[in-house]
N, C-alpha and C positions, 0 to 999 in steps of 0.2 A: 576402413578408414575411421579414425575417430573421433566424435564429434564435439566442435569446438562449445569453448565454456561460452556463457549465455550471460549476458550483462544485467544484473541487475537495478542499479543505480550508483549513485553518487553519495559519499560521504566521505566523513572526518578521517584522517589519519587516527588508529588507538594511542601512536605512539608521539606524533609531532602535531598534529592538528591540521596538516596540510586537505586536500582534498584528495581523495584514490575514490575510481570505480571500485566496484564487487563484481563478480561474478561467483555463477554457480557454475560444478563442473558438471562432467556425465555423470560422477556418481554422487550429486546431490553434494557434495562439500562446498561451503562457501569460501569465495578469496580474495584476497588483493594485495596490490603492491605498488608502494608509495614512491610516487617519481619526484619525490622532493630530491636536491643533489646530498643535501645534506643526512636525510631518514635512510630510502632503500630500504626501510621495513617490508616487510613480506607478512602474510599469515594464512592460517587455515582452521575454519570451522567444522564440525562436525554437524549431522542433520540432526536438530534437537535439541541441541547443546547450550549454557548458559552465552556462550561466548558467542551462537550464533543468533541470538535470538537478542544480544546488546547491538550486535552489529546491523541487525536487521532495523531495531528500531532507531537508529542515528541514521539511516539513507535518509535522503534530502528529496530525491526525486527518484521517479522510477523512468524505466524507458518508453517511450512509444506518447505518441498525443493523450493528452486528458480530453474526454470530453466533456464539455462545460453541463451544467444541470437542467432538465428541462423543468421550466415554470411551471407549476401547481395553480389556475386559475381557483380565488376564492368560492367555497360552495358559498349554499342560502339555505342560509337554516331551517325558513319557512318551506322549503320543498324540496327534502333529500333527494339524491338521485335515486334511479330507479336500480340500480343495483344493489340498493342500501337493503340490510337482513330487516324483518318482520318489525323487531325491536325497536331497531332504529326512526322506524317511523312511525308507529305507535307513541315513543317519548317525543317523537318531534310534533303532533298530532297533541298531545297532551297538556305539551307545553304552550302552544300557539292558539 
């Protein structure tokens, strides 16, 4: 059985500006096809190729949930953490 192509996001038409998915197939070529009535453009990339490496960087989004970033509480200068290299506390010792 062969295994269906794999979505990779959303972008531009090359040819009309409409919006088309991508997909990649099984064998790494990227694709899509424009359900504008008017386009019906179709294409296909090669793996590495200049054409796919434009198409890659015009997706909009990719599939599947983002997750959001987690917060960085601010250190204290005056007392690196205890993971900090030898250096690092030495100059903060030096400086203080």
């Amino acid at each position: 059985m062969a295994r269906k192509s794999e979505r990779v996001g959303r972008g531009k038409c090359p040819m009309c500006g409409d919006r088309v998915t991508f997909h990649r197939t099984a064998g790494g070529m990227l694709n899509y096809e424009c359900d504008a009535d008017d386009c019906g453009h179709n294409g296909y990339a090669h793996v590495g190729g200049a054409c796919e490496k434009k198409w890659l960087r015009s997706i909009e989004s990719a599939p599947g949930p983002v997750a959001a970033p987690v917060p960085v509480p601010p250190g204290d200068p005056q007392n690196p953490p205890l993971g900090a290299t030898a250096n690092a506390r030495k100059s903060a010792t030096l400086l203080g």
